[in-house]
C-alpha positions as CSV (number, residue, x, y, z in Angstrom):
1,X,-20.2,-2.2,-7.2
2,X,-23.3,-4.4,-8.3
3,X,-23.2,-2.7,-12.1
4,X,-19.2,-3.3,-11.9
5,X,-20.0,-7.2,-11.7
6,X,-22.4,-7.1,-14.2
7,X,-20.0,-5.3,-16.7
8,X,-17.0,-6.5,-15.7
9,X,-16.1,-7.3,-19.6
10,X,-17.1,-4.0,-20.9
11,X,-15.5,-1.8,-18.4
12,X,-12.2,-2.8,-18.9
13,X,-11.8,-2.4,-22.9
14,X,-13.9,1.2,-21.9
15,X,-11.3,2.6,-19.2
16,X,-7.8,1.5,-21.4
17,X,-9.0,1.7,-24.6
18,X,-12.1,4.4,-25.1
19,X,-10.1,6.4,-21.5
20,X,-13.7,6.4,-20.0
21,X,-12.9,6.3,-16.1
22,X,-15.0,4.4,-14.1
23,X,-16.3,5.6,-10.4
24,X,-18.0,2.7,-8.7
25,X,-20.3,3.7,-5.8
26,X,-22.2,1.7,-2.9
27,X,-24.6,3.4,-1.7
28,X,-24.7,5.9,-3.6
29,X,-21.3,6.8,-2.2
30,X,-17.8,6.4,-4.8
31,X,-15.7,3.6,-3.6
32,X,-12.8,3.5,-6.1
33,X,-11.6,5.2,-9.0
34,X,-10.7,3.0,-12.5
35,X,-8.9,5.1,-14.7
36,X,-6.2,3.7,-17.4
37,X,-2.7,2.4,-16.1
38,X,-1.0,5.2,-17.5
39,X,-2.9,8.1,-16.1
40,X,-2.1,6.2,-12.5
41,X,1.5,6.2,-13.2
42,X,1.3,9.9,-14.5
43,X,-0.6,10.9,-11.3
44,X,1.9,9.1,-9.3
45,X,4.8,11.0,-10.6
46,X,3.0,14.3,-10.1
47,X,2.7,13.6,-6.4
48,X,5.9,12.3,-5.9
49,X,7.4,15.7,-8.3
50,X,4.7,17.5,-5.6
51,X,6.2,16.0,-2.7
52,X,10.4,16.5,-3.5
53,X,9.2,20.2,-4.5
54,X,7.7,21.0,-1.0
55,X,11.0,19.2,0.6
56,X,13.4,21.2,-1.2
57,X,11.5,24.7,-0.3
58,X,11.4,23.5,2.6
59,X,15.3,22.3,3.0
60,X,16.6,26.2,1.2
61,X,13.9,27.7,3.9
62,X,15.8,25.5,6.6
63,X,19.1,26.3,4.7
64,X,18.2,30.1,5.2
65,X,17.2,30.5,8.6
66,X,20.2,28.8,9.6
67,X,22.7,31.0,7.7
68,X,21.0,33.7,9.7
């Protein structure tokens, strides 16, 4: 977090513009994730696509049993 301070001019221009993510630790440990706007957006689609996928196998599995 310390080296995220220190650079906190660079590491913007290097996360959107060069797509460098950036994983700040403390302690030695990662704290957060930086990664361009657009690749957070894409990732929150793919878990939201992720989750209505498991809902509707899990709605024609529902669907099924209850036919039988």
């Amino acid at each position: 977090m310390s080296e995220l301070r220190r650079s906190l001019r660079v590491v913007p221009e290097e996360i959107s513009r060069k797509r460098i993510p950036h994983v700040p630790t403390r302690g030695g440990r990662p704290e957060v994730a930086l990664v361009p706007s657009d690749e957070y957006k894409r990732f929150h689609r793919l878990q939201e696509e992720d989750v209505l996928a498991r809902f509707d196998r899990l709605t024609e599995r529902m669907a099924s049993r209850n036919q039988a």
